[in-house]
C-alpha positions as CSV (number, residue, x, y, z in Angstrom):
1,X,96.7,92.2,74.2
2,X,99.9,89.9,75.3
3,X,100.9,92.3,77.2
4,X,98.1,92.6,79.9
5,X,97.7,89.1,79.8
6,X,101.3,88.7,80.8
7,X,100.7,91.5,83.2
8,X,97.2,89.3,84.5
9,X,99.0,85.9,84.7
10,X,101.8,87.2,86.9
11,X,100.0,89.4,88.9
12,X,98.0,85.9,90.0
13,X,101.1,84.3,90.6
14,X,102.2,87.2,92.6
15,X,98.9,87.5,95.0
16,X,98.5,83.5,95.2
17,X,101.5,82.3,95.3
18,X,101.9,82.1,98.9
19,X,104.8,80.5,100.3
20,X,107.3,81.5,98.5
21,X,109.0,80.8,94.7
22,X,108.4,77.1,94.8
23,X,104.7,77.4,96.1
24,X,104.0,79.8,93.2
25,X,105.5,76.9,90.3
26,X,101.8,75.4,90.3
27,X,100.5,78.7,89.6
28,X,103.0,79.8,86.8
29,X,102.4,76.3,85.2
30,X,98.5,77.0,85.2
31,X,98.7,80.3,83.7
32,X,101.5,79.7,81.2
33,X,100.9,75.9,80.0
34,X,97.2,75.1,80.8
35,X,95.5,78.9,80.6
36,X,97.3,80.4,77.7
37,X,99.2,77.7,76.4
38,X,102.2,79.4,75.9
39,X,104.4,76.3,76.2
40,X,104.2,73.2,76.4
41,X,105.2,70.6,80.2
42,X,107.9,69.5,78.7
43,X,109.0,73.2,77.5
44,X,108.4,74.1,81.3
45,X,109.7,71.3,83.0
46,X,112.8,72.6,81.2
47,X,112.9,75.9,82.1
48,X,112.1,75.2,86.1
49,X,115.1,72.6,85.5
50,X,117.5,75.8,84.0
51,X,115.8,78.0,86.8
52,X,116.9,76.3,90.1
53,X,120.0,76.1,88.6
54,X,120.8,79.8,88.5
55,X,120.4,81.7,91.8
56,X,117.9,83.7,92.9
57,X,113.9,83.7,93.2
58,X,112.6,80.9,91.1
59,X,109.0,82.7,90.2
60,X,110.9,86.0,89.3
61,X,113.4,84.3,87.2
62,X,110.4,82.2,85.1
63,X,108.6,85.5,85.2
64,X,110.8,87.1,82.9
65,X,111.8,84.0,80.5
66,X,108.1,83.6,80.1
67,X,107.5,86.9,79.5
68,X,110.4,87.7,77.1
69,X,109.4,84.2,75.2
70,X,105.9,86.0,74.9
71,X,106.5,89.3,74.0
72,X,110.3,90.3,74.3
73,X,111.9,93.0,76.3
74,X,108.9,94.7,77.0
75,X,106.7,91.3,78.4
76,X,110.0,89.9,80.8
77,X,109.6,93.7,82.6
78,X,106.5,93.3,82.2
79,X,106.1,90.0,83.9
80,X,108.6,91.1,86.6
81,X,107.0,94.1,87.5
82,X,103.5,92.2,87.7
83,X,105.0,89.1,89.7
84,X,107.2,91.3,92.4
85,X,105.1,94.7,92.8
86,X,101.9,93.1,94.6
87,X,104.1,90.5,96.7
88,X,105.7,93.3,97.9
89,X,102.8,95.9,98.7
90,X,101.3,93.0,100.2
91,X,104.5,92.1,102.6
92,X,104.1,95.9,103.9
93,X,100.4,96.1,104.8
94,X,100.1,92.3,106.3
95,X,103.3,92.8,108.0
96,X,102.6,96.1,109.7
97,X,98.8,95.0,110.3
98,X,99.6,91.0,111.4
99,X,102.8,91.8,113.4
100,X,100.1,93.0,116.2
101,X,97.5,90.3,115.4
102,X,100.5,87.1,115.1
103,X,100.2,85.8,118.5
104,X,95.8,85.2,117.8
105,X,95.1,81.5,116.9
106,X,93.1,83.0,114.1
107,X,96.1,84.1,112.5
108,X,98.6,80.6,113.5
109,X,95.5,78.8,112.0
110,X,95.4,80.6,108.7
111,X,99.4,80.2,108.2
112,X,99.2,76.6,109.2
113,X,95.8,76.1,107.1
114,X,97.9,76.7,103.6
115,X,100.6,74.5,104.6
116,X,98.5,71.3,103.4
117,X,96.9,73.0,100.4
118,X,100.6,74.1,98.7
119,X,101.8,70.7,99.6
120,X,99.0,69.1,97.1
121,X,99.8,71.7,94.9
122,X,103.9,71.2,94.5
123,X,102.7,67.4,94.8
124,X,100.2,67.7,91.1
125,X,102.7,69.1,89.8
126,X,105.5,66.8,90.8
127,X,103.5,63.9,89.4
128,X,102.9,65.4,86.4
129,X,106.5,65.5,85.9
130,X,107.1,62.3,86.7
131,X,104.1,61.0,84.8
132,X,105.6,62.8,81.2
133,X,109.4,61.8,82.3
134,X,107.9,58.5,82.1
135,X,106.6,58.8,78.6
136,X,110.4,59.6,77.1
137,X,112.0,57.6,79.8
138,X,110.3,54.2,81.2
139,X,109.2,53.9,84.4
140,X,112.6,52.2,85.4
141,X,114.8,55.1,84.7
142,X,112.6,57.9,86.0
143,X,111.9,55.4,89.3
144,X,116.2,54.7,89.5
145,X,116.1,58.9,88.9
146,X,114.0,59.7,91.9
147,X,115.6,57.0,94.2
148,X,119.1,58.7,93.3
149,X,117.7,62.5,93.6
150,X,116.4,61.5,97.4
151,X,119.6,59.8,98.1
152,X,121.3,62.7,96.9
153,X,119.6,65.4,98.1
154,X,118.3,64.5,101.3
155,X,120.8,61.6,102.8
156,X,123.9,63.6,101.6
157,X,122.6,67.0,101.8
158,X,123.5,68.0,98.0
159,X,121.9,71.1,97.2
160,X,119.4,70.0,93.9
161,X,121.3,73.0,92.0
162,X,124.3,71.0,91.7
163,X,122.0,67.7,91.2
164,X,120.1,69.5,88.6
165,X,123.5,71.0,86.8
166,X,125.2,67.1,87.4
167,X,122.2,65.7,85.2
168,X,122.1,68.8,82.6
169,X,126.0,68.0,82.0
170,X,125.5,64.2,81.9
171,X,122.7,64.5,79.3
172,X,124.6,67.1,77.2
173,X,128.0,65.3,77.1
174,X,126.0,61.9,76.5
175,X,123.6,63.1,73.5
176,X,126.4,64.0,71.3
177,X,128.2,60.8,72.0
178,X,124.9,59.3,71.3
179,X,124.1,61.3,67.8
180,X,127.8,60.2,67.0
181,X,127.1,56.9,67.6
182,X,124.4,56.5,65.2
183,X,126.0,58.6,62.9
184,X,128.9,56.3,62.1
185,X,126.6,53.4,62.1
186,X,124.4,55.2,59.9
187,X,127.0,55.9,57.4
188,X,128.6,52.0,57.7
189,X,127.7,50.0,54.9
């Protein structure tokens, strides 16, 4: 049974996720956190962290951690095949139908109509993120964190790989120092 509802929750990402890997991180969230509750926000808030880090699609590559965290070897193909096979049978017949329909203002309309509709989309799920940052952070830190991350990425043109990286290191060479910390304070008499 996983394994067709693996197959089912990609294959919606894969048909509705139009605009590409980041438009399709709403989707994947629906069907892995809210639908069948496979992990948690935080869990996948983590994983899309990890994910822009490494290259390549982001839907593909949460495709197959999802569906090897589900049901192994078997569930990431699985999850793969069901996330990239529509997209691209889809690319073939629009393509070779719309290429002699593009210039219609039927056509421009629909392409500009989902513009506004994945921008919501990305923006939910950006504010959920911010909203359970918040709940381990403060608002001050997550607020100082966003300022920085626009400064960063935008005004200076860092790509958010190495801003995402820069703040994995920073949290991984600080916790230890941290757990040390309260260690030898713990053990002090």
């Amino acid at each position: 049974m996983k394994h067709g509802e693996i197959f089912m929750a990609f294959l919606r990402v894969g048909l509705l996720g139009y605009g590409g890997g980041p438009a399709s991180i709403p989707l994947v969230h629906k069907e892995a956190v809210e639908k069948y509750k496979w992990m948690t926000s935080e869990e996948f808030a983590d994983i899309l962290a990890i994910g822009n880090t490494l290259p390549g699609p982001i839907a593909t590559k949460m495709a197959g951690y999802i569906g090897y965290r589900v049901s192994g070897t078997l569930g990431m193909i699985n999850a793969i095949i069901a996330s990239v096979i529509p997209t691209v049978i889809l690319m073939i017949i629009l393509l070779t139908s719309l290429a002699s329909f593009r210039e219609y203002p039927w056509v421009q309309g629909m392409t500009h109509g989902v513009i506004p509709v994945v921008a919501v989309m990305m923006g939910v799920i950006t504010w959920s993120f911010i909203d359970s940052s918040k709940k381990g952070l403060g608002w001050l830190k997550v607020v100082i964190l966003l300022i920085l991350s626009i400064v960063l990425i935008q005004l200076l043109g860092i790509h958010p790989a190495i801003v995402i990286g820069a703040l994995i290191l920073f949290v991984l060479v600080k916790r230890p120092a941290k757990e040390n910390q309260e260690k030898k304070e713990g053990d002090a008499p």
